[in-house]
PLY file of the C-alpha trace (Angstrom):
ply
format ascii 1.0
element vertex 263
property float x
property float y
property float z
element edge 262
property int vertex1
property int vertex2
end_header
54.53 -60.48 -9.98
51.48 -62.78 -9.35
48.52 -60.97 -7.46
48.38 -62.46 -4.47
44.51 -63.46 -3.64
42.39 -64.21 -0.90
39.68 -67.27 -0.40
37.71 -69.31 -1.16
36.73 -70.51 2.71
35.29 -73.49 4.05
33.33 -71.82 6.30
32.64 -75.00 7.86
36.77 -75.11 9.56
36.71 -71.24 9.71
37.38 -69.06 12.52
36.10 -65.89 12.30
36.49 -62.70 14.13
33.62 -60.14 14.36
33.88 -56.42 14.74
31.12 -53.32 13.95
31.49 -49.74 15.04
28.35 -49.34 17.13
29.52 -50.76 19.80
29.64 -54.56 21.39
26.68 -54.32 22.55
24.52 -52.98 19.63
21.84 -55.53 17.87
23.57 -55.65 14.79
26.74 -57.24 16.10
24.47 -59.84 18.09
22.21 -60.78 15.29
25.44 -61.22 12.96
27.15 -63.32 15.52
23.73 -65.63 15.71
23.48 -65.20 11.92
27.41 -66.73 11.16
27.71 -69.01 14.22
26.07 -71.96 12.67
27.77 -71.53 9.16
31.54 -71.80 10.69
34.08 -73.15 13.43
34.31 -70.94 15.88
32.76 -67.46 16.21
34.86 -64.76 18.28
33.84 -60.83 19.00
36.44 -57.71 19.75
34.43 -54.77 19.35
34.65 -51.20 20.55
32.98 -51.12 24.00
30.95 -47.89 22.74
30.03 -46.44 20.07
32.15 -45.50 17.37
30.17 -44.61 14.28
32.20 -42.08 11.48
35.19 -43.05 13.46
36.54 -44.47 9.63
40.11 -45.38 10.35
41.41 -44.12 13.08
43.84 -45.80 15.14
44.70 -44.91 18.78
48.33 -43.74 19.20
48.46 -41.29 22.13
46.72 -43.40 24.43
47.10 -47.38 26.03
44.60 -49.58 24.68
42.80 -51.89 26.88
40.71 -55.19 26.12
38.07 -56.33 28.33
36.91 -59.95 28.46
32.91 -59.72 28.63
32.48 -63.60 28.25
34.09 -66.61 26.47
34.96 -65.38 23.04
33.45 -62.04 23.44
35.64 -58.62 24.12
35.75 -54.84 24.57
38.06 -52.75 23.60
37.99 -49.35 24.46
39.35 -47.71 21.31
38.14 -47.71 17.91
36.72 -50.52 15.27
40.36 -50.66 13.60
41.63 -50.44 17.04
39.45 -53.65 18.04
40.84 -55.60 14.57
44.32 -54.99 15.04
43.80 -56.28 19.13
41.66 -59.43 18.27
44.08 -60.65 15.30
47.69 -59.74 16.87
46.44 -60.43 20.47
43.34 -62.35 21.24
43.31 -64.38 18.29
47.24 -64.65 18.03
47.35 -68.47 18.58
44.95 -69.16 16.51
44.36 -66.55 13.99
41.01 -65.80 11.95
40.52 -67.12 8.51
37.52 -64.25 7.97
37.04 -61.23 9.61
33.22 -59.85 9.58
32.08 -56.52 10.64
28.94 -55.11 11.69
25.83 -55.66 10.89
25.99 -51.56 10.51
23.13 -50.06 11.77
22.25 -47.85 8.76
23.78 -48.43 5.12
27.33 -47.96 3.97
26.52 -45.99 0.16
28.65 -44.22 -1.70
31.04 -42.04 -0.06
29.77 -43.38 3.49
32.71 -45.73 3.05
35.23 -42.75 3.61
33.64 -42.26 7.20
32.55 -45.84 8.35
34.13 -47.30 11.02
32.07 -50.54 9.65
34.01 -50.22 6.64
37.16 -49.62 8.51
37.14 -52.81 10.34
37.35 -54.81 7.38
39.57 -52.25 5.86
42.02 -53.02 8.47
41.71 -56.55 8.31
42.39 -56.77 4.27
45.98 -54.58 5.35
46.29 -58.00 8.01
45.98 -60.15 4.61
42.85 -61.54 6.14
39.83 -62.02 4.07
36.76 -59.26 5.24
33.57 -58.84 4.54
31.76 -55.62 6.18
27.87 -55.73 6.34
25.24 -53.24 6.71
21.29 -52.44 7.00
20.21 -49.76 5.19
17.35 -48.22 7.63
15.49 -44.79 6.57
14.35 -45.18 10.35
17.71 -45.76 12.40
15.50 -47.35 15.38
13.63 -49.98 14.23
16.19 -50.99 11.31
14.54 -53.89 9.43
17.00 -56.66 11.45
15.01 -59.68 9.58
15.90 -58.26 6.24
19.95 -58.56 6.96
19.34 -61.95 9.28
17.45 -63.58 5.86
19.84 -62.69 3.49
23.28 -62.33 4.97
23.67 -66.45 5.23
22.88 -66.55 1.24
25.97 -63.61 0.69
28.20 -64.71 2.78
27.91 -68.68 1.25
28.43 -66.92 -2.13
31.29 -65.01 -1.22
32.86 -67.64 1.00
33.08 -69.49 -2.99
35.57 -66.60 -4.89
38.66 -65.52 -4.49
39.61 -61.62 -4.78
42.44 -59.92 -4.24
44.17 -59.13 -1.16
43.87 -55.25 -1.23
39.82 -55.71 -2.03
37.44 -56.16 1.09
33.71 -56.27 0.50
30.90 -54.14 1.18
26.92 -55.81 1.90
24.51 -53.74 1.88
20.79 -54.83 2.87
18.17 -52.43 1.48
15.42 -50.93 3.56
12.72 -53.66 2.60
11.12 -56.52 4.48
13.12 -59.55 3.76
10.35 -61.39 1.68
10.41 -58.64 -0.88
14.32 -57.98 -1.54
14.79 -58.68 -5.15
17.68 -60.45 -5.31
21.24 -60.30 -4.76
23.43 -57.52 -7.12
26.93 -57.02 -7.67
27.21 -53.00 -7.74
29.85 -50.20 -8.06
30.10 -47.32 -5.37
27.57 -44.56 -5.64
28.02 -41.13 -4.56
26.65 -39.36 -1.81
27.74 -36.74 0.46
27.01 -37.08 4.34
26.70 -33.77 6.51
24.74 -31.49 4.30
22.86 -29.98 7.36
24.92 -27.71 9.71
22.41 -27.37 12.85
23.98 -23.90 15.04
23.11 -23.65 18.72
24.53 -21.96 21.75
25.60 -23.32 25.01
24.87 -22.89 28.17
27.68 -20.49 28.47
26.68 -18.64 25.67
29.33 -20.05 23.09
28.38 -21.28 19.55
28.43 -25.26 18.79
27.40 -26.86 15.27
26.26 -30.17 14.73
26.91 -31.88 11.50
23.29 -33.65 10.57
23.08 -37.15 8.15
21.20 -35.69 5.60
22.83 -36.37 1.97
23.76 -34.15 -0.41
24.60 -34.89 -4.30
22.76 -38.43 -4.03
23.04 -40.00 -7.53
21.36 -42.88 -8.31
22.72 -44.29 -11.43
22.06 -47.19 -12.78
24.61 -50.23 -11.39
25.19 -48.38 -8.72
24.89 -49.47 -4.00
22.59 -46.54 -4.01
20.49 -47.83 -6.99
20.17 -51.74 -5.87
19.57 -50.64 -2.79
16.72 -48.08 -3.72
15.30 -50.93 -5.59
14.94 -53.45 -3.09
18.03 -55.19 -3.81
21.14 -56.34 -1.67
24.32 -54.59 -3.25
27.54 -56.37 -2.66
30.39 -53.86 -3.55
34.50 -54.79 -3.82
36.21 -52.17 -2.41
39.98 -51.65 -2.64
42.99 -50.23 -0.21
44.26 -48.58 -2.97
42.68 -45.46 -3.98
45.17 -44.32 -6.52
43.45 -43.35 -9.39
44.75 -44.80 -12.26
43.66 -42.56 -15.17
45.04 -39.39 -13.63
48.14 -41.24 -12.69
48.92 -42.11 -16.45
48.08 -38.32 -17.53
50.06 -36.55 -14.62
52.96 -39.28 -15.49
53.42 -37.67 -18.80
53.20 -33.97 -17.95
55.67 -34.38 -15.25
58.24 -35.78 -17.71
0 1
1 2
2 3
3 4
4 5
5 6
6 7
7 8
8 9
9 10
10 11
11 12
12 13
13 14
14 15
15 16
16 17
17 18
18 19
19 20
20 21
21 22
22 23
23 24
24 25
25 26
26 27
27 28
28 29
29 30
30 31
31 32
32 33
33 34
34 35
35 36
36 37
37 38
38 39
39 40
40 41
41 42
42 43
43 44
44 45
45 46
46 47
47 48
48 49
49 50
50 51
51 52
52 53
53 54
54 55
55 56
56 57
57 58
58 59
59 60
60 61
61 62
62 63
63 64
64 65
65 66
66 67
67 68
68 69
69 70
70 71
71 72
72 73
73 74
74 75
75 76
76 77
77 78
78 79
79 80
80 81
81 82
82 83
83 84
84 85
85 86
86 87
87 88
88 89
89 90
90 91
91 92
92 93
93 94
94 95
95 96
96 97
97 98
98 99
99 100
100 101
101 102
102 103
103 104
104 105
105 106
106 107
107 108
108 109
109 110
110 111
111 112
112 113
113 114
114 115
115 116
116 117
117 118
118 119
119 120
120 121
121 122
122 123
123 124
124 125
125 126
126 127
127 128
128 129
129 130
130 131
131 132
132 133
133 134
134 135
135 136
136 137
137 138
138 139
139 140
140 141
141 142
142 143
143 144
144 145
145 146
146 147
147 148
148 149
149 150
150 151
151 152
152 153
153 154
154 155
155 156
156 157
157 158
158 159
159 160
160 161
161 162
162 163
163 164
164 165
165 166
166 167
167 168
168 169
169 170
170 171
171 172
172 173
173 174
174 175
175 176
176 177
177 178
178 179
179 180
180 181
181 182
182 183
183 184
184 185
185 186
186 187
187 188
188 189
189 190
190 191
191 192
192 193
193 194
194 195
195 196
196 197
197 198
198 199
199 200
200 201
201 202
202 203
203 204
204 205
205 206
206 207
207 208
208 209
209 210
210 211
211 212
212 213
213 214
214 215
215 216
216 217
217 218
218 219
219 220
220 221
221 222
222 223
223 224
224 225
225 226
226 227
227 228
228 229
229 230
230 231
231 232
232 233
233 234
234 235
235 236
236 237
237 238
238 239
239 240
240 241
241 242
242 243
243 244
244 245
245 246
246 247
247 248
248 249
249 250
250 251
251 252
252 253
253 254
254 255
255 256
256 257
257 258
258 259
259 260
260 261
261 262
């Protein structure tokens, strides 16, 4: 069977739906909507209505979802970022569905085994499982509040133009990641593998006001490797990393070995 691909856009006659996880009313997702608007058709925004950062992908099923119109072509949804896909593709953008779905701009990067945890990623994640084309985009920022917002609003136009060219495969969705460095010094744009990382390697322990014990898992890394071709080694060098990532995380190796012992 023929793989079944995605693209290339004319971004010119697209509609495009943006999404992030931190929240509809977080700078990111307003500097991406400024950055895209003049590059396609039609621009439209369904976003969590707060912040959902780490939420990964996590859909609401115990609960009734409701969407919020904040202005025209701009809505709230008070669930999660995969929540906020699913909505603006099967409900507000049901008559005329998105031909790109765009999520963030992240406000801190998306490396390595972030991707497991992002609700950044798991916006466009849910929009490759919609067969629609998604890119997901993210700043880098060793300082989370005062994020270098010219770096992504210089470069993302040049990414997305280049992407907007290929096809790739409907299971892959791609990951942008702008590097902590002002935009007239990035280096370039890099095609790189996932990196590895580990989030949460500082447990903080406190006690309540009622005397019970709390913990509260930090953002430093562990296990950081920077090897060579790698998000976390573009990025550490000043470059933007653009990363396919796939649905399918079977791995294929193992698969093949485990295939023959279980004969």
């Amino acid at each position: 069977m023929a793989e079944r691909k995605m693209g290339p856009i004319n971004l010119k006659k697209a509609r495009v739906l943006i999404c992030n996880d931190d929240g509809m009313h977080a700078p990111g997702i307003k500097l991406l909507q400024k950055a895209v608007a003049p590059l396609v058709r039609e621009v439209w925004v369904v976003a969590p209505e707060t912040e959902q950062s780490a939420a990964s992908h996590s859909l609401t099923l115990r609960r009734p979802l409701r969407i919020r119109k904040a202005s025209d072509g701009r809505y709230g949804v008070d669930g999660t970022p995969t929540d906020s896909v699913l909505l603006g593709i099967s409900q507000v953008m049901r008559e005329t569905p998105p031909d790109l779905v765009l999520s963030g701009i992240n406000r801190g990067g998306n490396l390595g085994e972030d991707v497991t945890y992002s609700g950044t990623i798991a916006a466009a994640m849910e929009a490759a499982l919609l067969g629609v084309p998604a890119i997901a985009f993210s700043q880098v920022a060793d300082d989370r509040r005062n994020a270098r917002w010219k770096t992504a609003e210089t470069w993302l136009p040049k990414v997305l133009r280049k992407l907007a060219k290929m096809e790739w495969p409907k299971d892959v969705l791609m990951s942008v990641n702008f590097p902590d460095t002002p935009a007239g010094r990035v280096t370039g744009i890099e095609v790189a593998r996932q990196g590895q990382r580990k989030i949460g390697g500082a447990l903080q322990q406190g006690e309540d006001p009622r005397g019970e014990p709390y913990y509260w898992v930090g953002i430093q890394r562990i296990k950081e490797q920077y090897l060579a071709g790698t998000d976390l080694d573009v990025v550490s060098r000043g470059g933007v990393a653009v990363t396919p990532l796939t649905l399918d995380l079977t791995h294929a190796a193992t698969l093949k070995k485990m295939k023959a012992a279980f004969k």
